[in-house]
N, C-alpha and C positions, 0 to 999 in steps of 0.2 A: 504494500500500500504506500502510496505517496501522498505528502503533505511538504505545504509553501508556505516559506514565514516568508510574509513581506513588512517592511518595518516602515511604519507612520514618519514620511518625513517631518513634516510640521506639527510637532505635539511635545507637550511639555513632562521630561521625564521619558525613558522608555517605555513604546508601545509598539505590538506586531500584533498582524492578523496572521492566522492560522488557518489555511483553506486545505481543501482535500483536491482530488484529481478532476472533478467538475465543479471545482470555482466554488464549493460551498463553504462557508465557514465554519471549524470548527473549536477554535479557542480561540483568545485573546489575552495576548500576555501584554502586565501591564507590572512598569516599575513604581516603588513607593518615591514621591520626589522627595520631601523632607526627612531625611535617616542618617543613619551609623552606617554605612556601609552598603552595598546591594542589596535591593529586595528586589526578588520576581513574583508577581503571583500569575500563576496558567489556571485564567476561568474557561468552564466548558461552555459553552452557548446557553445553558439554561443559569451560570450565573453562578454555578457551583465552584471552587478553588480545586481543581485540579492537580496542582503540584502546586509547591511553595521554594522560591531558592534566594538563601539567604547567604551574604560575604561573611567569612568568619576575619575579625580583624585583631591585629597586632597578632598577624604569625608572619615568620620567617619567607616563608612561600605562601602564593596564593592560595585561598583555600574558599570554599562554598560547599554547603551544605544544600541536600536536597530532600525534598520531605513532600510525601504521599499518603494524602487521606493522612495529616499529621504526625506520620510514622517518618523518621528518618530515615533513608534508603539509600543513600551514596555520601560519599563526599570525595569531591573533585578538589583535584592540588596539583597545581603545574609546576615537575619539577625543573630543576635548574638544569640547564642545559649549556654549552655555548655554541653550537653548532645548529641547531634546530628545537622549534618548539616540541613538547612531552606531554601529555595528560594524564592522570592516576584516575579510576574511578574504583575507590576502594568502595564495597560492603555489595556490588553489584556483579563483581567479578569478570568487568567488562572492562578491555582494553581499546586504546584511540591512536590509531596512524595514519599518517598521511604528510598532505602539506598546506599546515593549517592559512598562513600568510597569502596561500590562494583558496582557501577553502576547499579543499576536495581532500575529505578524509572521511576516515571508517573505523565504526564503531564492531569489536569483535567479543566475542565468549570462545574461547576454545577456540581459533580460527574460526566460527563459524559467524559471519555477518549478522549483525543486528540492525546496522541503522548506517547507509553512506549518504552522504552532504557531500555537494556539489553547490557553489554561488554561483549565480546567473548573473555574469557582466551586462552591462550597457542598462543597467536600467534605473531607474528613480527610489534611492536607498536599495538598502541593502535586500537581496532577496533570495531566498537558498530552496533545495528541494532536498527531503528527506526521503529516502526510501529505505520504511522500515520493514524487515524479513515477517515480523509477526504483529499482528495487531495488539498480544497482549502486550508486548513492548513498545504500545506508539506512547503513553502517559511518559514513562523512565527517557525514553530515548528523545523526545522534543525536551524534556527539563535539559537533559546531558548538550544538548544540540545548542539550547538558548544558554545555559551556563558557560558553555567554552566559547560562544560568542563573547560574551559576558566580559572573561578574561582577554580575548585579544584583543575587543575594543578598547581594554585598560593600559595592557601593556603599549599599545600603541599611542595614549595619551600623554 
């Protein structure tokens, strides 16, 4: 199944719409503007919190926290590198390769695909395709997908 974040140029604070393969919507992640660090929240169309992703701050490396139905479920920390970007996605036991600086990377279990991201140049903000392997992994894997945007929209600030 595939899903398109396309990100709200003009809006105050992080905001993406979430569509599926026939253009329908189906989340919208929306950042907290006044805080302590990163907040995401992914609502489902009916208005529901979907995932929650929160910056953990004053650590060493980056670090966010991702939480499902209020359950903790990952946490993502990019390690230090000098040759290329790295992503950890501890408690989910899913691994990230590729080449994030172009966007085209892939999310793994086992060598077995979970979720590859691809950005679609030329277009008005940022906008990527998700093609995830299972639908029970479309919740985990858009949080994992908006998060490690998350991080290189920072590092590149």
């Amino acid at each position: 199944m595939k899903l398109y974040i396309k990100e709200k140029v003009f809006s105050w604070g992080d905001k993406f719409n979430v569509t599926d393969e026939l253009g329908r919507e189906r989340y919208v992640v929306e950042g907290e503007v006044f805080s302590w660090g990163k907040k995401l929240h992914i609502y489902d169309m009916q208005g529901n919190e979907a995932a929650f992703i929160q910056q953990k701050l004053w650590t060493f490396r980056p670090k966010y926290d991702v939480f499902v139905n209020g359950e903790m479920i990952a946490e993502i920390i990019k390690e230090i590198s000098f040759f290329k970007s790295y992503y950890t996605v501890e408690g989910l036991g899913w691994d990230v390769e590729g080449s994030f600086w172009e966007h085209e990377y892939e999310v793994t279990k086992n060598d077995v695909p979970i979720v590859r991201i691809s950005k679609e140049w030329m277009t008005w903000g940022d906008c990527y395709e998700l093609d995830i392997a299972e639908i029970a992994d479309e919740v985990a894997a858009l949080a994992v997908v908006v998060t490690i945007d998350c991080m290189i929209e920072d590092s590149s600030n």
